[in-house]
Biopython code that builds the backbone (N, CA, C, O; Angstrom):
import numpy as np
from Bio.PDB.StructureBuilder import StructureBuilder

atoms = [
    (1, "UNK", "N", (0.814, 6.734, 13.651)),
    (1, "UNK", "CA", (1.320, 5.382, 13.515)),
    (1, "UNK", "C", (2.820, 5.363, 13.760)),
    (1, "UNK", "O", (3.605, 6.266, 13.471)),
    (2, "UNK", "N", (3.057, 4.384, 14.246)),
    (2, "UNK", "CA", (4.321, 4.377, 14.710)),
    (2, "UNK", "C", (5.350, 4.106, 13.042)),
    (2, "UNK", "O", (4.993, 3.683, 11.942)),
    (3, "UNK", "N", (6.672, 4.576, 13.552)),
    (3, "UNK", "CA", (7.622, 3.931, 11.988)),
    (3, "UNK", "C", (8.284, 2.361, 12.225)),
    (3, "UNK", "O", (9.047, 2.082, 13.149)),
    (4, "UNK", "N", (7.937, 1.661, 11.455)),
    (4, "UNK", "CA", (8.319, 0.364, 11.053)),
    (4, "UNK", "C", (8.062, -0.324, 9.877)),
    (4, "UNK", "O", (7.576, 0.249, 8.902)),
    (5, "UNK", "N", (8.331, -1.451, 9.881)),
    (5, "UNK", "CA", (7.864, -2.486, 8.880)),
    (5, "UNK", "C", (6.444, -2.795, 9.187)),
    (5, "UNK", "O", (5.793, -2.509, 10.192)),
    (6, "UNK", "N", (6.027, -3.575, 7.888)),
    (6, "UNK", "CA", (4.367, -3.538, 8.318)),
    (6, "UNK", "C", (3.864, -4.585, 7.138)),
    (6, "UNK", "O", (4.131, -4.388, 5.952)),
    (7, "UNK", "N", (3.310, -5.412, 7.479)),
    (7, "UNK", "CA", (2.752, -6.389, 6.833)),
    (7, "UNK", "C", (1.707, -5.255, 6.109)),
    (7, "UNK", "O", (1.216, -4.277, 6.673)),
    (8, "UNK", "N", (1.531, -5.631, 4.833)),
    (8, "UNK", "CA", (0.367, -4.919, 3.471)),
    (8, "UNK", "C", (0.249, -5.458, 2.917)),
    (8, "UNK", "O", (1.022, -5.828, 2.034)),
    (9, "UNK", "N", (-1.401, -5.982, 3.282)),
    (9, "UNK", "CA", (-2.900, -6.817, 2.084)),
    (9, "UNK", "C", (-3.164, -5.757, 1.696)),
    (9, "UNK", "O", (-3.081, -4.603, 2.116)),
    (10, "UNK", "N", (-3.655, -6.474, 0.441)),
    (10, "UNK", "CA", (-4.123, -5.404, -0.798)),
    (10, "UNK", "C", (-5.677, -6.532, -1.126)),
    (10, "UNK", "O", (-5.576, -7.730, -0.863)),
    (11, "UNK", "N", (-6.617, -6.132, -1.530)),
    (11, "UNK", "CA", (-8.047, -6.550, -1.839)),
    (11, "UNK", "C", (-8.811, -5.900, -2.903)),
    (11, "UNK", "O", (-9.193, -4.738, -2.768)),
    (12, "UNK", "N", (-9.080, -6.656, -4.059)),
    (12, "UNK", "CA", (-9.823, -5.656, -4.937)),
    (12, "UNK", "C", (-10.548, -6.788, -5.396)),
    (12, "UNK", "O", (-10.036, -7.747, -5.974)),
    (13, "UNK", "N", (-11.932, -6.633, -5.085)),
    (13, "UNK", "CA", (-12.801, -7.501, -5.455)),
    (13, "UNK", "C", (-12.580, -9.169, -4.842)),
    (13, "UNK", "O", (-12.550, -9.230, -3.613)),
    (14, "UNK", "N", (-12.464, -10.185, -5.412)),
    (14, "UNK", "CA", (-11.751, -11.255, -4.958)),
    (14, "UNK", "C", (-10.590, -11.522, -4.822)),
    (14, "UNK", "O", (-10.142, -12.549, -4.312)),
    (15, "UNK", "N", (-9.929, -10.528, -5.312)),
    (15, "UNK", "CA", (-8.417, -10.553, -5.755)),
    (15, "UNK", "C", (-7.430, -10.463, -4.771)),
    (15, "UNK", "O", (-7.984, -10.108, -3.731)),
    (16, "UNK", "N", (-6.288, -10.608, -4.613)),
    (16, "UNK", "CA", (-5.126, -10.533, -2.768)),
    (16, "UNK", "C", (-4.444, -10.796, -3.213)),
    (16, "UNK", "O", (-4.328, -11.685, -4.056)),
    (17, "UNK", "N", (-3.457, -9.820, -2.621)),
    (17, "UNK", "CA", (-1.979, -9.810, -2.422)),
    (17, "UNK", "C", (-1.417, -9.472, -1.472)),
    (17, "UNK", "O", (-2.342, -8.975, -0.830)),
    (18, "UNK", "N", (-0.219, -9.328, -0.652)),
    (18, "UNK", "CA", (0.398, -8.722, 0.531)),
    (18, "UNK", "C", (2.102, -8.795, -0.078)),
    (18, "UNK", "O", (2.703, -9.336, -1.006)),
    (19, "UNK", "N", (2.433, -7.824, 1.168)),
    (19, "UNK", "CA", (4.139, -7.632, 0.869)),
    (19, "UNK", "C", (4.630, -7.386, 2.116)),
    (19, "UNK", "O", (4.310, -8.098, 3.067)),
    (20, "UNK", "N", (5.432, -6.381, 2.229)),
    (20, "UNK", "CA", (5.868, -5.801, 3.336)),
    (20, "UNK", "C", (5.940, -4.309, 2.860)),
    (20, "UNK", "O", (5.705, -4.233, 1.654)),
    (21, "UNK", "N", (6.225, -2.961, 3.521)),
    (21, "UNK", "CA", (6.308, -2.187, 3.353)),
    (21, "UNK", "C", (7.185, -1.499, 4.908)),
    (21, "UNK", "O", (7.192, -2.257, 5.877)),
    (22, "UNK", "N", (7.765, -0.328, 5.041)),
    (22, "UNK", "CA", (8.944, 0.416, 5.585)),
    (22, "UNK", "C", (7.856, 1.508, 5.698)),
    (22, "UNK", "O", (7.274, 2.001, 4.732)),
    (23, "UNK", "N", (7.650, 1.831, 7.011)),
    (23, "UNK", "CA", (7.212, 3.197, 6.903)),
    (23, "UNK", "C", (8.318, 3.993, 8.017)),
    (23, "UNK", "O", (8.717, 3.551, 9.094)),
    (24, "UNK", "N", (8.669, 5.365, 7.333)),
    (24, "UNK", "CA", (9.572, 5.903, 8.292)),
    (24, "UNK", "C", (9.979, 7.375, 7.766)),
    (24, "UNK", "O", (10.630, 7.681, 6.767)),
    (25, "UNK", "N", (9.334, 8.262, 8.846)),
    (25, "UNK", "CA", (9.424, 10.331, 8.834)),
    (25, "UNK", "C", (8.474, 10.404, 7.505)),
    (25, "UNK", "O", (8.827, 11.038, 6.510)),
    (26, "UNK", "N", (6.967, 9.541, 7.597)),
    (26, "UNK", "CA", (6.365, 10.011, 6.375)),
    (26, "UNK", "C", (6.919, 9.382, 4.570)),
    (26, "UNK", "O", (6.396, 9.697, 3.500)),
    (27, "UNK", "N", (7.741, 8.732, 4.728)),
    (27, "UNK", "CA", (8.149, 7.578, 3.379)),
    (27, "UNK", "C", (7.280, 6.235, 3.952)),
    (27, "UNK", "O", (6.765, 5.741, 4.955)),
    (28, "UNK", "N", (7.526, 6.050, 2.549)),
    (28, "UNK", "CA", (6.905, 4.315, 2.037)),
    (28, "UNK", "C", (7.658, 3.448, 1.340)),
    (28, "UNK", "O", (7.526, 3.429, 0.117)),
    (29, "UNK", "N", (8.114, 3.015, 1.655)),
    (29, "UNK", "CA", (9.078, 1.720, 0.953)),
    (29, "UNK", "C", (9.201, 0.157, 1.207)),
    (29, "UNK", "O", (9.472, -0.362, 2.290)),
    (30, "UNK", "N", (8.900, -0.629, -0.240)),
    (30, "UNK", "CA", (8.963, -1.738, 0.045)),
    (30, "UNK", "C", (8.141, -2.524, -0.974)),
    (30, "UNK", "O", (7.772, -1.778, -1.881)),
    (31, "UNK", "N", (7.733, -3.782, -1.123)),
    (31, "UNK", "CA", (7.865, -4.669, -2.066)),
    (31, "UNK", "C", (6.993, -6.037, -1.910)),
    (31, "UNK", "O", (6.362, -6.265, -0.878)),
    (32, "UNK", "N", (7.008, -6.734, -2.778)),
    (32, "UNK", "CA", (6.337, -8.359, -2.759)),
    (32, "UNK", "C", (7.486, -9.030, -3.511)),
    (32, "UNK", "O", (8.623, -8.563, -3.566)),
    (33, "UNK", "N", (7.032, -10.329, -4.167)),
    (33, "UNK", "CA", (7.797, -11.385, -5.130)),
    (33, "UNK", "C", (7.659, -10.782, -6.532)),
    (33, "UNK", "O", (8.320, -11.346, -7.404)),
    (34, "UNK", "N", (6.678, -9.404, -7.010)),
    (34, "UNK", "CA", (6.828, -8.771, -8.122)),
    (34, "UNK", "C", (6.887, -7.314, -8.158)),
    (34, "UNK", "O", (7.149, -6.834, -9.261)),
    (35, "UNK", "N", (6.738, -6.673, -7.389)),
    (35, "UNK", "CA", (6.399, -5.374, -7.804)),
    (35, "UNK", "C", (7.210, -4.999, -6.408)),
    (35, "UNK", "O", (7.229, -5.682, -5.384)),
    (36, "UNK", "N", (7.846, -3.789, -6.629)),
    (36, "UNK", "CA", (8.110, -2.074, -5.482)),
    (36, "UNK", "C", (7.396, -1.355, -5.284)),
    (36, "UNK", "O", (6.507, -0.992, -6.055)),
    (37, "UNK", "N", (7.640, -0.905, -4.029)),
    (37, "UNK", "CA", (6.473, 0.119, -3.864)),
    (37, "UNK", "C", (7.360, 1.347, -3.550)),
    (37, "UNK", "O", (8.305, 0.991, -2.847)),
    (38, "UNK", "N", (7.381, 2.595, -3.812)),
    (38, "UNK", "CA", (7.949, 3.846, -2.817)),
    (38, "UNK", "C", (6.741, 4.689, -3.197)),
    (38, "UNK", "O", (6.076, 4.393, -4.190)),
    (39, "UNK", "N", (6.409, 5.854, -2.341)),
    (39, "UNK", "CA", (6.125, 6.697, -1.728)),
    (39, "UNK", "C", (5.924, 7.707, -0.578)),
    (39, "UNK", "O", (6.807, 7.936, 0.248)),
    (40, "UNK", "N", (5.048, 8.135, -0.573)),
    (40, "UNK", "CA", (5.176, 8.761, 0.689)),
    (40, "UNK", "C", (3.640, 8.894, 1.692)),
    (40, "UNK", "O", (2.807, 8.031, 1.415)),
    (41, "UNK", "N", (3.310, 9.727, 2.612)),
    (41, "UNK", "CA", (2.282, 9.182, 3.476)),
    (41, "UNK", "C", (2.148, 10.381, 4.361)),
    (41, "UNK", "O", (3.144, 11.081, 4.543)),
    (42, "UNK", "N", (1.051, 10.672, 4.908)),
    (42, "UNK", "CA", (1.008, 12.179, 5.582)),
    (42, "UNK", "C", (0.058, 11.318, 6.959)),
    (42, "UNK", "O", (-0.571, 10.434, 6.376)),
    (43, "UNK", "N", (-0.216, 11.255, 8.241)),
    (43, "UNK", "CA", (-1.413, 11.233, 9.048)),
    (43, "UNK", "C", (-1.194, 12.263, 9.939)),
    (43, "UNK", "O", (-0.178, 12.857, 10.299)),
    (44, "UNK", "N", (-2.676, 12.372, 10.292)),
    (44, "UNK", "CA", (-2.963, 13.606, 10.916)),
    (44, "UNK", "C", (-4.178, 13.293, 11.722)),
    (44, "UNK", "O", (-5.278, 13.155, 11.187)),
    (45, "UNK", "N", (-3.978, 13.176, 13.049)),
    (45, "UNK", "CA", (-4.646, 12.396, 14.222)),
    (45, "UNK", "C", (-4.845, 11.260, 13.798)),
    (45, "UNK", "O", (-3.858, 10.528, 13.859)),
    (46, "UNK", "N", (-6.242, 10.593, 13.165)),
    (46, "UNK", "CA", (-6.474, 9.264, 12.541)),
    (46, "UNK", "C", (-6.502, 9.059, 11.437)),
    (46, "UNK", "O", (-6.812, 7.945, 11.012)),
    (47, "UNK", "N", (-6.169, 10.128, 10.601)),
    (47, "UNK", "CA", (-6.630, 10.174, 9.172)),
    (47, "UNK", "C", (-5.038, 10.444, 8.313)),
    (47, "UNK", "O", (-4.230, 11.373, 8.302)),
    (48, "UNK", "N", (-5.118, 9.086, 7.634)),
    (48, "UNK", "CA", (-3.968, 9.011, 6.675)),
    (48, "UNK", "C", (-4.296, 9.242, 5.176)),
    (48, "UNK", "O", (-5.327, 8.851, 4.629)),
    (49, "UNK", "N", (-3.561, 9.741, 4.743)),
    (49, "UNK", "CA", (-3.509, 10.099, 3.159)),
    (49, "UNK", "C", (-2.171, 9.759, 2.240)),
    (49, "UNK", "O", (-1.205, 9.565, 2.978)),
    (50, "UNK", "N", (-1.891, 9.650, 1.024)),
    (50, "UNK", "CA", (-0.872, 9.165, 0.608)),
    (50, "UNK", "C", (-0.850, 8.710, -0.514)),
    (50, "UNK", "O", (-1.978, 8.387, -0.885)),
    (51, "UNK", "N", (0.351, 8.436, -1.630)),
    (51, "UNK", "CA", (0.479, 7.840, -2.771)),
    (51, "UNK", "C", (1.730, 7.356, -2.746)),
    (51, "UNK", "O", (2.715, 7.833, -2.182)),
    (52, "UNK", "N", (1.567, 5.726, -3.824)),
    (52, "UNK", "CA", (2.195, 5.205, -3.931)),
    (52, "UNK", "C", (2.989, 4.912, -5.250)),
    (52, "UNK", "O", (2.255, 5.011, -6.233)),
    (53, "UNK", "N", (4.054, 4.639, -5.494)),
    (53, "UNK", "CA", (4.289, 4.352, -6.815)),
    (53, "UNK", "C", (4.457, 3.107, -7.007)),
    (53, "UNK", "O", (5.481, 2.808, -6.393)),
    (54, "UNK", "N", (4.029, 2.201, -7.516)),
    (54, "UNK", "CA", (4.128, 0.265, -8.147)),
    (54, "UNK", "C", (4.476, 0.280, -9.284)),
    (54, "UNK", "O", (4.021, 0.852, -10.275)),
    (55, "UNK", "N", (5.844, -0.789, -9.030)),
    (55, "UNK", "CA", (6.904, -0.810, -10.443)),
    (55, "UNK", "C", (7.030, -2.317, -10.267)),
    (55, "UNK", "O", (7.167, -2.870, -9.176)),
    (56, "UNK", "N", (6.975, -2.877, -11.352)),
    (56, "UNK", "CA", (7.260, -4.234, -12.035)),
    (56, "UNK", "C", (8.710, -4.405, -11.716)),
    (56, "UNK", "O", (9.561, -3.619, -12.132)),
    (57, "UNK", "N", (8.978, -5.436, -10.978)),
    (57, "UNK", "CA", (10.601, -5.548, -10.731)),
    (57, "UNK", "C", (11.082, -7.273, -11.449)),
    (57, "UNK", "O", (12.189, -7.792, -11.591)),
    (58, "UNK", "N", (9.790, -7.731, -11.749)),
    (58, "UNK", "CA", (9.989, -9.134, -12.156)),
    (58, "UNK", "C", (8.878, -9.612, -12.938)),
    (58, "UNK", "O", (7.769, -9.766, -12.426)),
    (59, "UNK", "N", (9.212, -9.957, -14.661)),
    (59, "UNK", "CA", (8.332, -10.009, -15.825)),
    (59, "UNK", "C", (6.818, -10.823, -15.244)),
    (59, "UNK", "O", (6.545, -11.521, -14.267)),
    (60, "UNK", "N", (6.312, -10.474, -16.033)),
    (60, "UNK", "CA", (5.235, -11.492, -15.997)),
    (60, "UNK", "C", (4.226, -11.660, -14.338)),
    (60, "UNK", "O", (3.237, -12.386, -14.236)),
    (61, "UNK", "N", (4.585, -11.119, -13.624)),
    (61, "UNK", "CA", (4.197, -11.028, -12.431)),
    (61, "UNK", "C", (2.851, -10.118, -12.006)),
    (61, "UNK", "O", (2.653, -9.059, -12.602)),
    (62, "UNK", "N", (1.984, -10.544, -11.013)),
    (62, "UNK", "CA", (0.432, -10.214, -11.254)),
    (62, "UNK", "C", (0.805, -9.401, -9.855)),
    (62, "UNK", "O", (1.755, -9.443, -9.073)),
    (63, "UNK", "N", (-0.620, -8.518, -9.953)),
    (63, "UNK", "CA", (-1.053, -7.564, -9.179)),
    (63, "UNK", "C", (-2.653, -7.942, -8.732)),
    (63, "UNK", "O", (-3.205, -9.014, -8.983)),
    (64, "UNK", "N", (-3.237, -6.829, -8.028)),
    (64, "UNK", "CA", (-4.625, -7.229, -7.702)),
    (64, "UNK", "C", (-5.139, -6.277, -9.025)),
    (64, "UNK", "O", (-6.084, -6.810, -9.606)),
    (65, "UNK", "N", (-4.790, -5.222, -9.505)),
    (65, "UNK", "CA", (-5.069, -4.788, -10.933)),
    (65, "UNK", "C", (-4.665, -5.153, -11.852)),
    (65, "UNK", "O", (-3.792, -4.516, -12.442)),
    (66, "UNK", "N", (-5.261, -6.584, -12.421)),
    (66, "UNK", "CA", (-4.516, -7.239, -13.872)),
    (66, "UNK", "C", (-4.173, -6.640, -14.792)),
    (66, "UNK", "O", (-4.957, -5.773, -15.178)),
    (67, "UNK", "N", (-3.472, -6.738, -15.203)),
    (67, "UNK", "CA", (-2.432, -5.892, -16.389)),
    (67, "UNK", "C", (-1.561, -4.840, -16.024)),
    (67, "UNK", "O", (-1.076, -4.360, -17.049)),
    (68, "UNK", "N", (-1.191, -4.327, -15.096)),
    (68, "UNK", "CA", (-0.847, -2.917, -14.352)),
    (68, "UNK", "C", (0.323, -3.316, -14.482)),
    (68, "UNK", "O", (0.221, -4.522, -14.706)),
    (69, "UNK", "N", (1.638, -2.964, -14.476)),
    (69, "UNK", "CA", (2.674, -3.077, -14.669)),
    (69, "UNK", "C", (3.520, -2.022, -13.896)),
    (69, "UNK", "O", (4.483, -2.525, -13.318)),
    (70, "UNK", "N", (3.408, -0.926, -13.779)),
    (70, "UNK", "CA", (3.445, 0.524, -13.199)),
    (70, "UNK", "C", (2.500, 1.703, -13.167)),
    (70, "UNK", "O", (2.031, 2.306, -14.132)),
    (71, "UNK", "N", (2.363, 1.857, -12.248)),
    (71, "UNK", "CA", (1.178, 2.946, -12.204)),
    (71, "UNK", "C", (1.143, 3.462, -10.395)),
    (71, "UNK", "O", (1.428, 2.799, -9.398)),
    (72, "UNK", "N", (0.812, 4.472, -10.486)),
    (72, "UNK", "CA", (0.601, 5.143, -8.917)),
    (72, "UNK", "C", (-0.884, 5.236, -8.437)),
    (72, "UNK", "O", (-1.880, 5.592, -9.067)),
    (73, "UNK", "N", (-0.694, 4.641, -6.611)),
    (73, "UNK", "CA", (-1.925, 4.177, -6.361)),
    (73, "UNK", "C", (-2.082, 5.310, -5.504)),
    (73, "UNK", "O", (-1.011, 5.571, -4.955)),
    (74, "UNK", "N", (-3.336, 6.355, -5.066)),
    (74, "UNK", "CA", (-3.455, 6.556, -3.941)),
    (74, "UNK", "C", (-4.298, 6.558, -3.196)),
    (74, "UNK", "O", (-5.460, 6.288, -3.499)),
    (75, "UNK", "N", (-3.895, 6.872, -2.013)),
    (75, "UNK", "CA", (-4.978, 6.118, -1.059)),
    (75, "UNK", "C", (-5.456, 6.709, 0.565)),
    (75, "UNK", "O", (-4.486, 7.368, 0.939)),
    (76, "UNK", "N", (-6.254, 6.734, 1.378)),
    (76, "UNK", "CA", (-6.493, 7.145, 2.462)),
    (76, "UNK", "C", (-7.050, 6.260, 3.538)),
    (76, "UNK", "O", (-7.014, 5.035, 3.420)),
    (77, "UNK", "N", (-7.548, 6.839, 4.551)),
    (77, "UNK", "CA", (-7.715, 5.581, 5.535)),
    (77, "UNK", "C", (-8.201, 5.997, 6.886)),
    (77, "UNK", "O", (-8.826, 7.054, 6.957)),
    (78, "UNK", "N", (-7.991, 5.302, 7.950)),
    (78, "UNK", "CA", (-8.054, 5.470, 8.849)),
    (78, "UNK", "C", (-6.916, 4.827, 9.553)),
    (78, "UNK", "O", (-6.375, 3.858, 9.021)),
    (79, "UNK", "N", (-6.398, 5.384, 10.986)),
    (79, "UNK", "CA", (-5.523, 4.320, 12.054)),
    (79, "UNK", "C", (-6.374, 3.540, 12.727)),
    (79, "UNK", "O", (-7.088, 4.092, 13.564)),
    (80, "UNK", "N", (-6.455, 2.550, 12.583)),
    (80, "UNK", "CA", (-7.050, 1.711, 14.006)),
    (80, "UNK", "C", (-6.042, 1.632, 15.012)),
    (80, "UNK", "O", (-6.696, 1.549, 16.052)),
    (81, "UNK", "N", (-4.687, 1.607, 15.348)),
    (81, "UNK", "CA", (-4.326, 1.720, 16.396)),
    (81, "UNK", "C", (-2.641, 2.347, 16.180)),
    (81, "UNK", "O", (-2.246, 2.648, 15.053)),
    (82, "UNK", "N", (-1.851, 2.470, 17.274)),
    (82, "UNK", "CA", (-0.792, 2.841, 16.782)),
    (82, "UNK", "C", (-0.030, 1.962, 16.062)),
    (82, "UNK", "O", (1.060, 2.258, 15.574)),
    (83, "UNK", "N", (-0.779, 0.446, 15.940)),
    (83, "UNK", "CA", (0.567, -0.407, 14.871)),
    (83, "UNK", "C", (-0.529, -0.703, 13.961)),
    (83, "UNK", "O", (-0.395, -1.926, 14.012)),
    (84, "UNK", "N", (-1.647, -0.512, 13.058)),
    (84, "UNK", "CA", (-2.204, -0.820, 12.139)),
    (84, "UNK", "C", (-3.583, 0.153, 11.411)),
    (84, "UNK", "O", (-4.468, 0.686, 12.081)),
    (85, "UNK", "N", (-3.481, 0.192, 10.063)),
    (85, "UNK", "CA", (-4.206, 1.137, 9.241)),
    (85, "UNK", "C", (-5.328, 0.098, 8.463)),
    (85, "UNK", "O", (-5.291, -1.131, 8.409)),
    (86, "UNK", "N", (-6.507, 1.195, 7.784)),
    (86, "UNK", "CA", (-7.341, 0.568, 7.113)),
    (86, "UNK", "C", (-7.238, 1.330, 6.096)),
    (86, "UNK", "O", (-7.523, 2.507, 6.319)),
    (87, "UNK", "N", (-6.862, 1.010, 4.825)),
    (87, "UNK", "CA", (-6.793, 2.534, 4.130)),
    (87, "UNK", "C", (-7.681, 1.419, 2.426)),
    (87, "UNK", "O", (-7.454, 0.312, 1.938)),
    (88, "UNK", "N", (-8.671, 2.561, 2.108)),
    (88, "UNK", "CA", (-8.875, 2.311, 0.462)),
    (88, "UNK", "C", (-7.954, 3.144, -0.512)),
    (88, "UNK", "O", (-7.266, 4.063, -0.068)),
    (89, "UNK", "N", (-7.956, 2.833, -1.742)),
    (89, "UNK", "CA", (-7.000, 3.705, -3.028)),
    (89, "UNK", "C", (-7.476, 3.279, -3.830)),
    (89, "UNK", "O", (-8.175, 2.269, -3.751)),
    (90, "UNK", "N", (-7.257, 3.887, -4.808)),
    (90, "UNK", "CA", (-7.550, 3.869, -6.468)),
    (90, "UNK", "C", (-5.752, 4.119, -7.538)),
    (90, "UNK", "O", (-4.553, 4.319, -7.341)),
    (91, "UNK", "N", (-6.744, 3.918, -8.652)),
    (91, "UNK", "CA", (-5.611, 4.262, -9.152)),
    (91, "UNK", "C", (-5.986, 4.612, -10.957)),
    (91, "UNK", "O", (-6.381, 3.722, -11.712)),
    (92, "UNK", "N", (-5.783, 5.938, -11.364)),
    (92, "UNK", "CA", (-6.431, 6.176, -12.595)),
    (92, "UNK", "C", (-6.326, 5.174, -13.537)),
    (92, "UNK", "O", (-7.086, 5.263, -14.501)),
    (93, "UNK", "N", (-5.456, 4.110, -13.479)),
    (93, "UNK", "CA", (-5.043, 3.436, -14.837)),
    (93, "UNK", "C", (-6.505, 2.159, -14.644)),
    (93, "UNK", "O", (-7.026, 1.669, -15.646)),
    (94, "UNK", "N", (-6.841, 1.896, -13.606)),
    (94, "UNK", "CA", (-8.164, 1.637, -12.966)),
    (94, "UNK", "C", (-9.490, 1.783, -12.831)),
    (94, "UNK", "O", (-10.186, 0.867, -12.393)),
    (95, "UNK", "N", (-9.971, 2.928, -13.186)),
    (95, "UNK", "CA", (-11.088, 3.995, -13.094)),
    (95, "UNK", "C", (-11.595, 2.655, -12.765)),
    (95, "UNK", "O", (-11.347, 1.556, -13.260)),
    (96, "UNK", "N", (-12.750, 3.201, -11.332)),
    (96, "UNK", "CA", (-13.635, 1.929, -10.855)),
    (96, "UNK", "C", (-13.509, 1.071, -9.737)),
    (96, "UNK", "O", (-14.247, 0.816, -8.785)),
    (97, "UNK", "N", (-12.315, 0.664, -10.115)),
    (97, "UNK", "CA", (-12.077, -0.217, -9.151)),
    (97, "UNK", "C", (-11.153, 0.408, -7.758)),
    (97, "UNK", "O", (-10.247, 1.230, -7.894)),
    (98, "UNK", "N", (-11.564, -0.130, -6.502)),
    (98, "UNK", "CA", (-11.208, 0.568, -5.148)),
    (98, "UNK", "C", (-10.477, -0.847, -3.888)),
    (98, "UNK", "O", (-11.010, -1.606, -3.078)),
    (99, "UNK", "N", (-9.353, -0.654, -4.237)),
    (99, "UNK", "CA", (-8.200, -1.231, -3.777)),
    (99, "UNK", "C", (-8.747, -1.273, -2.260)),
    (99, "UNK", "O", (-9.309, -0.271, -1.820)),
    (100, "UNK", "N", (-8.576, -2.504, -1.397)),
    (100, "UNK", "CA", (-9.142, -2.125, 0.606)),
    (100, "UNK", "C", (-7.535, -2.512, 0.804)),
    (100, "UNK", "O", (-7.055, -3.335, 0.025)),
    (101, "UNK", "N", (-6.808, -2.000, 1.707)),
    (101, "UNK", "CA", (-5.361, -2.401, 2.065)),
    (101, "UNK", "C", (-5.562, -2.189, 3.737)),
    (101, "UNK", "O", (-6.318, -1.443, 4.359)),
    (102, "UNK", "N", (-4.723, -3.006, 4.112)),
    (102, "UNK", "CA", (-4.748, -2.877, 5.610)),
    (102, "UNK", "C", (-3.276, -3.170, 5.924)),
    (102, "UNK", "O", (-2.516, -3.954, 5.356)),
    (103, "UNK", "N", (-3.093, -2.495, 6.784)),
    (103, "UNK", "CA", (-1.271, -2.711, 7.691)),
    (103, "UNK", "C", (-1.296, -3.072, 8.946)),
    (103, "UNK", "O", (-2.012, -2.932, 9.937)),
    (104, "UNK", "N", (-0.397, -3.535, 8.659)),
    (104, "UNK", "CA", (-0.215, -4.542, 10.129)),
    (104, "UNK", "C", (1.133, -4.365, 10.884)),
    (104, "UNK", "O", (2.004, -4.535, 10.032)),
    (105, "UNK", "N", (1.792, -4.065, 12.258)),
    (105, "UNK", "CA", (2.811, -3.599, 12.446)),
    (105, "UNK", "C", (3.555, -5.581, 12.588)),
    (105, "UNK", "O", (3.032, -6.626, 12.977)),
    (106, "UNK", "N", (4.697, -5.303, 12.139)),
    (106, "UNK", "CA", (5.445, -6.269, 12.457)),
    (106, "UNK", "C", (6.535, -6.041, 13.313)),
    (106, "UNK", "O", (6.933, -6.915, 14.084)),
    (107, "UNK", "N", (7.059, -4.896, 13.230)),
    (107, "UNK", "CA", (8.375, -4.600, 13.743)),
    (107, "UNK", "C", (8.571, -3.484, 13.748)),
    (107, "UNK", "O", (8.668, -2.943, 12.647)),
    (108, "UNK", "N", (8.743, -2.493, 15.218)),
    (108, "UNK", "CA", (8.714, -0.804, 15.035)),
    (108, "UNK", "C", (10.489, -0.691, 15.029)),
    (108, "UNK", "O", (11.257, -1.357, 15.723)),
    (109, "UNK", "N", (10.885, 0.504, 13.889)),
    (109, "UNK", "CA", (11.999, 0.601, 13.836)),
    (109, "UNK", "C", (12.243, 1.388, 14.755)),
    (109, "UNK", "O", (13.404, 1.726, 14.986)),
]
sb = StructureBuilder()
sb.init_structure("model")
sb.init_model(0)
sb.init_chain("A")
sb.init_seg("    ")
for serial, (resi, resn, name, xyz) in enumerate(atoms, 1):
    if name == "N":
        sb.init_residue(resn, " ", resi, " ")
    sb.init_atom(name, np.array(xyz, "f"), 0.0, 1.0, " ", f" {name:<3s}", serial, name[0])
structure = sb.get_structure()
């Protein structure tokens, strides 16, 4: 996948959210109207792997995992092309439930 910015839906059950996210040399960085994201990200031909960390940057503010406040998600996937991923994650504070996220290139840095 190429490095840029990248539109990121998040899906868990009925639930949605999106942000933006920075991908660049294998980092993850970036955010919504509540929460940060950093981590990091490995692919290897089509197959991506990776974890994230989600931090509350603004009270009271929802996630697609209600109540979550901070907690690390991770996750794997596939590339569908060089500007967009399909990746599922979990996240222990979760047990059960399986996050669908997809990226979208907006802008290659």
């Amino acid at each position: 996948m190429q490095d840029g910015l990248y539109k990121v839906t998040f899906r868990v059950g009925t639930d949605y959210g999106c942000g933006v996210v920075t991908l660049s040399e294998g980092k993850v960085a970036g955010g919504d109207g509540g929460f940060f994201y950093v981590g990091a990200l490995n692919v290897q031909g089509t197959v991506i792997t990776g974890q994230v960390d989600i931090r509350q940057h603004t009270a009271g503010a929802e996630n697609v995992f209600a109540g979550l406040t901070n907690f690390r998600l991770t996750f794997n996937g596939q590339v569908g092309s060089d500007t967009s991923a399909r990746l599922q994650g979990a996240t222990a504070s979760a047990m059960g439930q399986t996050v669908w996220i997809d990226l979208e290139l907006l802008q290659a840095l």
